[in-house]
KOLNU-604966 format. One record per atom (N, C-alpha, C): residue in one letter; y, z, x. Coordinates in steps of 0.02 Angstrom, whole numbers, plus 50000, padded with zeros to 5 digits. Layout:
N
aYZX
...
//
This chain:
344
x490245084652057
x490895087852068
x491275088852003
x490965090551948
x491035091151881
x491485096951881
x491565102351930
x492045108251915
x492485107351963
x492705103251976
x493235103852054
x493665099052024
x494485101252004
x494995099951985
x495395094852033
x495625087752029
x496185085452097
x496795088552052
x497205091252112
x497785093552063
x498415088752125
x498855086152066
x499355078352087
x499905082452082
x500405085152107
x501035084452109
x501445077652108
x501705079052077
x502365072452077
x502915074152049
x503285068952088
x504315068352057
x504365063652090
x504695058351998
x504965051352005
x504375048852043
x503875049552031
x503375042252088
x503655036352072
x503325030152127
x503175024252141
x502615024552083
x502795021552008
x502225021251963
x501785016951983
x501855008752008
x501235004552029
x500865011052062
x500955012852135
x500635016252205
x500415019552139
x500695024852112
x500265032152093
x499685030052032
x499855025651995
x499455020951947
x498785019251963
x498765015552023
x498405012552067
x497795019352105
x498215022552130
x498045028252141
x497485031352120
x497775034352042
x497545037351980
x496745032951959
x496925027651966
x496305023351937
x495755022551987
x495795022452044
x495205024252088
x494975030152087
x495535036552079
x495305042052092
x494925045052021
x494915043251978
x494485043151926
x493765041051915
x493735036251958
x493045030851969
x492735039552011
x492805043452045
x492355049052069
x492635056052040
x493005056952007
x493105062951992
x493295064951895
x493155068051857
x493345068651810
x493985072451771
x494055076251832
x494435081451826
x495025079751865
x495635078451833
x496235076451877
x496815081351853
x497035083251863
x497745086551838
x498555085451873
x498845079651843
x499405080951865
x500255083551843
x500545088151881
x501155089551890
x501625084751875
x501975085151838
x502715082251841
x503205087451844
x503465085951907
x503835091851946
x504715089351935
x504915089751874
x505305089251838
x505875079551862
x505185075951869
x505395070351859
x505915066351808
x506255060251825
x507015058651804
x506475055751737
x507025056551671
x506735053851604
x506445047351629
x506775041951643
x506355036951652
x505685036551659
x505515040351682
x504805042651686
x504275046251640
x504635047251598
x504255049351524
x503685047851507
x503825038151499
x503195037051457
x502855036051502
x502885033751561
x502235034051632
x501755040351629
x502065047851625
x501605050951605
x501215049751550
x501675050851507
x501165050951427
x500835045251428
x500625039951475
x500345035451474
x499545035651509
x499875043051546
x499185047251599
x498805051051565
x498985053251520
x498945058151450
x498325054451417
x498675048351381
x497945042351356
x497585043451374
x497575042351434
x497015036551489
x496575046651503
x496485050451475
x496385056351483
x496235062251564
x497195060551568
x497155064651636
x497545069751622
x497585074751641
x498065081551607
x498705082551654
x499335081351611
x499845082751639
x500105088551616
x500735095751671
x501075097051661
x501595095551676
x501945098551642
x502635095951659
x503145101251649
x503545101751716
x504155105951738
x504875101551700
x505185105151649
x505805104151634
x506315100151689
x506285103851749
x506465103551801
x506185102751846
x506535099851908
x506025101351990
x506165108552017
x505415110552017
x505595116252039
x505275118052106
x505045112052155
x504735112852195
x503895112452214
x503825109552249
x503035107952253
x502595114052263
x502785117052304
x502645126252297
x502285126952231
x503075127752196
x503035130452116
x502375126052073
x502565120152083
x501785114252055
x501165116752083
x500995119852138
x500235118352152
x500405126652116
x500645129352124
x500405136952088
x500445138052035
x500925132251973
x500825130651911
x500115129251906
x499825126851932
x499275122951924
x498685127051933
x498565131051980
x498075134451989
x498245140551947
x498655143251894
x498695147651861
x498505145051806
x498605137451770
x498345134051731
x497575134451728
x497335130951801
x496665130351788
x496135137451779
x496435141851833
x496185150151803
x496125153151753
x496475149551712
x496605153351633
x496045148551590
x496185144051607
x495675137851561
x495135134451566
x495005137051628
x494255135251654
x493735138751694
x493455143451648
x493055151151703
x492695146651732
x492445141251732
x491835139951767
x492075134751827
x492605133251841
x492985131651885
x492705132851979
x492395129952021
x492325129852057
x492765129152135
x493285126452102
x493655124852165
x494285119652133
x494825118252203
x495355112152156
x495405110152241
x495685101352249
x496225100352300
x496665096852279
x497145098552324
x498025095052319
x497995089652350
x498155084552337
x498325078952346
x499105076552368
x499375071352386
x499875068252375
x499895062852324
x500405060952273
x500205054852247
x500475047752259
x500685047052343
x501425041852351
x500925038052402
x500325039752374
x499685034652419
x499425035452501
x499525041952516
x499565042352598
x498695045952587
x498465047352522
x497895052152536
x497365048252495
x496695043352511
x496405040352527
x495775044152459
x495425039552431
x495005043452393
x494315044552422
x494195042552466
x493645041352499
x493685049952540
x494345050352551
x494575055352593
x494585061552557
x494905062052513
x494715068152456
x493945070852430
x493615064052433
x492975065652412
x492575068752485
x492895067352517
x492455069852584
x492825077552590
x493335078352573
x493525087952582
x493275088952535
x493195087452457
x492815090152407
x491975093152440
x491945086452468
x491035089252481
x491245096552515
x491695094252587
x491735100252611
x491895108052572
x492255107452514
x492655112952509
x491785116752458
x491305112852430
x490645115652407
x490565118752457
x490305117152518
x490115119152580
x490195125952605
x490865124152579
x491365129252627
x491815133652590
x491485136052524
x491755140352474
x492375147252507
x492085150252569
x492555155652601
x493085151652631
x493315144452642
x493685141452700
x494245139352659
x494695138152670
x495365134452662
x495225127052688
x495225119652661
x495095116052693
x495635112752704
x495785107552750
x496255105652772
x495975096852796
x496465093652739
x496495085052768
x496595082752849
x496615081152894
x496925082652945
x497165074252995
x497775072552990
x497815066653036
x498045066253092
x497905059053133
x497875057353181
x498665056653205
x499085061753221
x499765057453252
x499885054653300
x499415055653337
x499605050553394
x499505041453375
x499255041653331
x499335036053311
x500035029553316
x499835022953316
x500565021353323
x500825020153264
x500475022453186
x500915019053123
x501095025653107
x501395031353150
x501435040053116
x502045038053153
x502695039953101
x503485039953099
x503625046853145
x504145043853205
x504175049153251
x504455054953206
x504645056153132
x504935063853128
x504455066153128
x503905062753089
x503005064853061
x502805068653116
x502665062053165
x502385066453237
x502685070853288
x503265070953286
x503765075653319
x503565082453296
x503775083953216
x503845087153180
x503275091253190
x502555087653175
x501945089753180
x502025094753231
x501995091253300
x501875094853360
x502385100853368
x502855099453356
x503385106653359
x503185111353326
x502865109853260
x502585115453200
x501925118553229
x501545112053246
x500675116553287
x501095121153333
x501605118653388
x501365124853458
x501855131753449
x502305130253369
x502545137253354
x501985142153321
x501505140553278
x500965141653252
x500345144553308
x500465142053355
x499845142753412
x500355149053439
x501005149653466
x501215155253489
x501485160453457
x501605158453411
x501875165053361
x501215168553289
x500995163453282
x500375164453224
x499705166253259
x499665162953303
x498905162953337
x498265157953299
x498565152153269
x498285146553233
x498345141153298
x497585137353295
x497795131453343
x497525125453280
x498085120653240
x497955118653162
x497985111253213
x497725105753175
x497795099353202
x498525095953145
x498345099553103
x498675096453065
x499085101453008
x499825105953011
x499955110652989
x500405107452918
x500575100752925
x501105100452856
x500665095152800
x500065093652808
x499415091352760
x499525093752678
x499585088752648
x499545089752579
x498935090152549
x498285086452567
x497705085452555
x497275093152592
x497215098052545
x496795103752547
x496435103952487
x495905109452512
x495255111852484
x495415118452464
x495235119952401
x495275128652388
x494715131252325
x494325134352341
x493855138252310
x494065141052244
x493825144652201
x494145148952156
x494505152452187
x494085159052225
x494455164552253
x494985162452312
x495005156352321
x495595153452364
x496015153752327
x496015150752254
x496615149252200
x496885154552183
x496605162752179
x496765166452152
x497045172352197
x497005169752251
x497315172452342
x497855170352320
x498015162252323
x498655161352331
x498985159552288
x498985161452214
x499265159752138
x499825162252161
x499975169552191
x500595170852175
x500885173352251
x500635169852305
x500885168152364
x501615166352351
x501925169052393
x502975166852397
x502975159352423
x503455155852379
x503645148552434
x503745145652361
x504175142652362
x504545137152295
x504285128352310
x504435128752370
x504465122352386
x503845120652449
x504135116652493
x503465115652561
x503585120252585
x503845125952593
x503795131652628
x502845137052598
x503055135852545
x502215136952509
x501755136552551
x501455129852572
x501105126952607
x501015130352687
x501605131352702
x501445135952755
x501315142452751
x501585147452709
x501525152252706
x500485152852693
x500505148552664
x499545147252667
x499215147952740
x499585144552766
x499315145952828
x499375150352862
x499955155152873
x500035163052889
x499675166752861
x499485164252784
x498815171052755
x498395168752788
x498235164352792
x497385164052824
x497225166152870
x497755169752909
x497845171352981
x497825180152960
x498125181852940
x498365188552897
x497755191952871
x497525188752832
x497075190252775
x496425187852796
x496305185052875
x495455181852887
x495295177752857
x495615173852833
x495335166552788
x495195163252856
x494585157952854
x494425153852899
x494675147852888
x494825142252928
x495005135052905
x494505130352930
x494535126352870
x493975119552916
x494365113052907
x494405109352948
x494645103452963
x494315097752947
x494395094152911
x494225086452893
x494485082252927
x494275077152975
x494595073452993
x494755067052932
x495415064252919
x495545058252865
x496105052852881
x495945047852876
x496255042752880
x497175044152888
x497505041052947
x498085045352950
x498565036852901
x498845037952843
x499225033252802
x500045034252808
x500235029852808
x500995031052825
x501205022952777
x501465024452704
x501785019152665
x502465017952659
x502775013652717
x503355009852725
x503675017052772
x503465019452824
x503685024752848
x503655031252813
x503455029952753
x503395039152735
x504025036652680
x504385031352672
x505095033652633
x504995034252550
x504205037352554
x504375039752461
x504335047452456
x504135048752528
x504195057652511
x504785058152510
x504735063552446
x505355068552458
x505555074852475
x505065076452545
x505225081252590
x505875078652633
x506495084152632
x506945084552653
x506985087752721
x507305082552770
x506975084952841
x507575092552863
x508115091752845
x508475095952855
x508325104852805
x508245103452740
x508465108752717
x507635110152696
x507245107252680
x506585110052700
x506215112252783
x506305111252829
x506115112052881
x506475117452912
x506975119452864
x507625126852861
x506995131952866
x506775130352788
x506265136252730
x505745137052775
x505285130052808
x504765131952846
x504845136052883
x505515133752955
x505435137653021
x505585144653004
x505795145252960
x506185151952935
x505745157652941
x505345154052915
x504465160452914
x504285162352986
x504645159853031
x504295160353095
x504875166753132
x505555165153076
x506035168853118
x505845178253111
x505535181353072
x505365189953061
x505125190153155
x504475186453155
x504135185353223
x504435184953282
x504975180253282
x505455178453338
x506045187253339
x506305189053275
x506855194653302
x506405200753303
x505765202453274
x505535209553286
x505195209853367
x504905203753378
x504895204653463
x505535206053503
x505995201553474
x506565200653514
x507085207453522
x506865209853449
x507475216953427
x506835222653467
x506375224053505
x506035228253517
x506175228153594
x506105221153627
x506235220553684
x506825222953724
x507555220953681
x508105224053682
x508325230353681
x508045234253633
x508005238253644
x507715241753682
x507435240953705
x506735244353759
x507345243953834
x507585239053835
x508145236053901
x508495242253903
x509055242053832
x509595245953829
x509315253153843
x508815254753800
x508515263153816
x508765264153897
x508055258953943
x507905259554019
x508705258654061
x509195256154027
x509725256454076
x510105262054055
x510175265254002
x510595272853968
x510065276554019
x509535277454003
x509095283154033
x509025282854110
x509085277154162
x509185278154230
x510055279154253
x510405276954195
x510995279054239
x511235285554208
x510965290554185
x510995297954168
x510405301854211
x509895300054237
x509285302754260
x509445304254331
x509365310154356
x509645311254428
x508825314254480
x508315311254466
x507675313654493
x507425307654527
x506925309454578
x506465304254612
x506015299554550
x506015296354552
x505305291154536
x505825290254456
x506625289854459
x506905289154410
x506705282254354
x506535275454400
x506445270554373
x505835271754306
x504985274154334
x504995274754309
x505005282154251
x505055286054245
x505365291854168
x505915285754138
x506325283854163
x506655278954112
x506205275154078
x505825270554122
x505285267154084
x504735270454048
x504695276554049
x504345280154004
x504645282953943
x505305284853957
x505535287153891
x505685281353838
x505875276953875
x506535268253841
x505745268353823
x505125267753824
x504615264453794
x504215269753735
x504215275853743
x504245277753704
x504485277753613
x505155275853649
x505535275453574
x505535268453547
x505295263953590
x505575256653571
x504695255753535
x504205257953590
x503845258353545
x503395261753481
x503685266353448
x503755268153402
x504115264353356
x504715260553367
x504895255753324
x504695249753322
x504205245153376
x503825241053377
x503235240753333
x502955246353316
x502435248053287
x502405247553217
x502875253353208
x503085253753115
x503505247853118
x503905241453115
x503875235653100
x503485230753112
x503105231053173
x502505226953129
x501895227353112
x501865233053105
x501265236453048
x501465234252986
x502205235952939
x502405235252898
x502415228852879
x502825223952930
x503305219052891
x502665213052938
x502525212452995
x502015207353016
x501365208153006
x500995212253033
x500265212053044
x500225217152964
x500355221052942
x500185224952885
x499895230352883
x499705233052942
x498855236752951
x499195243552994
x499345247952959
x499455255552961
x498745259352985
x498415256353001
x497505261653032
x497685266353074
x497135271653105
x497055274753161
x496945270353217
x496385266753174
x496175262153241
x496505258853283
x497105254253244
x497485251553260
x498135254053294
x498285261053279
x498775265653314
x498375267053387
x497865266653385
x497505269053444
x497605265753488
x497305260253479
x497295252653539
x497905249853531
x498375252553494
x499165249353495
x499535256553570
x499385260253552
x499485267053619
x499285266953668
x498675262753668
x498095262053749
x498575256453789
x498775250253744
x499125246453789
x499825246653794
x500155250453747
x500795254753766
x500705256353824
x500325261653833
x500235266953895
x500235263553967
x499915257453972
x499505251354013
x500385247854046
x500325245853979
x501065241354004
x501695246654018
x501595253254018
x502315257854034
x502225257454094
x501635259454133
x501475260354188
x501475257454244
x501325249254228
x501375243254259
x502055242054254
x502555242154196
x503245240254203
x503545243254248
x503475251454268
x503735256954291
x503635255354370
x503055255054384
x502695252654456
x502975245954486
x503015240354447
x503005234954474
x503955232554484
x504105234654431
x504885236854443
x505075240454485
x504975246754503
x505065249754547
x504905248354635
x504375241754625
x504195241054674
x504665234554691
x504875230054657
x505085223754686
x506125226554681
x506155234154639
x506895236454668
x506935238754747
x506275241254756
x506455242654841
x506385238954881
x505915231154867
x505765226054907
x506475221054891
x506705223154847
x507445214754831
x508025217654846
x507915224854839
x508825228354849
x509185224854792
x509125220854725
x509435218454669
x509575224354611
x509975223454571
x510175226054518
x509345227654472
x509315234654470
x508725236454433
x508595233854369
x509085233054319
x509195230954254
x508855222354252
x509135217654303
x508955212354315
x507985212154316
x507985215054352
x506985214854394
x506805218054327
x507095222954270
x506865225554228
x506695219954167
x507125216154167
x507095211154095
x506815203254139
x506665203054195
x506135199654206
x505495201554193
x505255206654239
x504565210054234
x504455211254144
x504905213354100
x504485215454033
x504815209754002
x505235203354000
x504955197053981
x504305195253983
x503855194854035
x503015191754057
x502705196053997
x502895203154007
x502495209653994
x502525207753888
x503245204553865
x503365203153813
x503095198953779
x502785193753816
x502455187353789
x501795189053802
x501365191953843
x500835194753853
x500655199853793
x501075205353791
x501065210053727
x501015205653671
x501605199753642
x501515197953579
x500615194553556
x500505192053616
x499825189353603
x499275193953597
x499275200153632
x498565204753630
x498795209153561
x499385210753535
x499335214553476
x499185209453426
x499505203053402
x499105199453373
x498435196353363
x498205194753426
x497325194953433
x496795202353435
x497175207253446
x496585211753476
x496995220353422
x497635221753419
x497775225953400
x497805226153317
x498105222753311
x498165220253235
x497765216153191
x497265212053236
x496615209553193
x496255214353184
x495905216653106
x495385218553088
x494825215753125
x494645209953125
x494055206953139
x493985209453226
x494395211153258
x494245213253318
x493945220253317
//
């Protein structure tokens, strides 16, 4: 494993833990590189003490975010090492196991096309309920809005290839928001993931990270919010069209032509935003089978609405934003799996 880089972020460590650390993780690897992510002076000569002992530090003036460190780092090692095979990220506050690194290393040889991923156990009983809370809230937004089913989405311990490093050198994210946005490319861009299962560590509850539960977990969910208002701003609109256009429409089978026209226009703006700003992918192909189930779901909205207004005698508008709620969460999933994947 002579070309595969561990790359250490840190600010202010626990010097014993990361010390300790450092010195096992040397006994299998040669290649260590760590970050000082603009740690308090006190901490000076602890690096330059890592420096000796010949491990390569940079060092940020400032903190500029763990983001900013792993992509310092992989711009470092790109420049200075063509023959570079691969790097993984680590934690250095002792939660990531060397036994455990060396086992995604093997993997990440293996698995040169994959993104690898450390992955722990939360159900465990030594995993701090924000850990495991947190976890699970992050997988089943990921499973419904991304179309990722991850065991483990906020993992510091990954695997990355060259052409992994050079994917995501200049990927957006400052801080742990980074880390996720990794996982939206891989989804985006067809990267595959492989999962390691590793020892799940939790030292004195977690209280040396300095992930901030409030104003980092802002940056994460944030990525999720484009997803949440371009469904939401398409749906709405689609409403408002179908109630302007039936209460001006003076013909039989009015329900649906409203639902034909209100879908028309809403989807045309469904499309060109997330062609553009979500899925990316402007094709024929993809205009095609994005029109086939347009067409599918106008028809069914039009019909099935129309049918439960003459069976309920209720306010049409009402049965309307029930029926294309189902029709909304159904749609978000087949244009993400089937319209907007290439690989389909």
């Amino acid at each position: 494993m002579e070309n595969i880089f561990i790359i250490v972020p840190s600010l202010d460590p626990e010097e014993d833990i990361m010390l300790k650390f450092l010195k096992e993780l040397k006994k299998e690897f040669t290649n260590i590189l760590v970050i000082n992510d603009g740690s308090k002076r006190e901490h000076d000569k602890f690096f330059k003490s890592l420096e000796k002992d010949k491990i390569k530090v940079l060092k940020h003036y400032k903190n500029l975010g763990k983001g900013r460190a792993i992509k310092n780092a992989f711009n470092y090692l790109l420049n200075n090492y063509s023959d570079i095979e691969g790097a993984i990220t680590c934690d250095c506050d002792g939660q990531h196991g060397v036994k455990d690194i060396k086992k995604c290393a093997k993997a990440l040889l293996k698995n040169k096309d994959k993104l690898i991923l450390g992955v722990r156990d939360f159900d465990l009983d030594n995993v701090p309920n924000k850990s495991k809370y947190g976890n699970k809230i992050t997988r089943n937004i990921f499973k419904i809005f991304i179309g990722l089913d991850i065991s483990d989405t906020q993992t510091g311990l990954r695997g990355f290839s060259k052409n992994l490093m050079l994917q995501f050198v200049d990927l957006t994210g400052e801080r742990y928001e980074y880390e996720t946005n990794m996982l939206i490319a891989c989804k985006e861009e067809n990267i595959d993931i492989s999962e390691v299962e590793i020892e799940t560590i939790y030292l004195n509850s977690n209280a040396n990270s300095h992930f901030n539960p409030l104003k980092d977990s802002i940056m994460i969910y944030k990525l999720f919010l484009k997803y949440f208002l371009v469904a939401t701003s398409s749906f709405l609109l689609d409403i408002l069209l179908f109630a302007s256009f039936f209460s001006i429409l003076n013909i039989n089978s009015k329900i649906l032509a409203a639902t034909i026209l209100a879908r028309i226009v809403s989807s045309i703006y469904n499309y060109l935003v997330n062609s553009n700003l979500i899925f990316k992918d402007m094709s024929i192909k993809t205009l095609t089978k994005y029109y086939i189930l347009v067409v599918i779901q106008m028809f069914f909205s039009g019909c099935f609405v129309t049918y439960l207004y003459n069976l309920l005698n209720i306010s049409v508008i009402i049965i309307k934003i029930f029926v294309d709620f189902l029709i909304w969460i159904i749609n978000l999933i087949i244009q993400r799996e089937f319209i907007f994947n290439e690989k389909k």
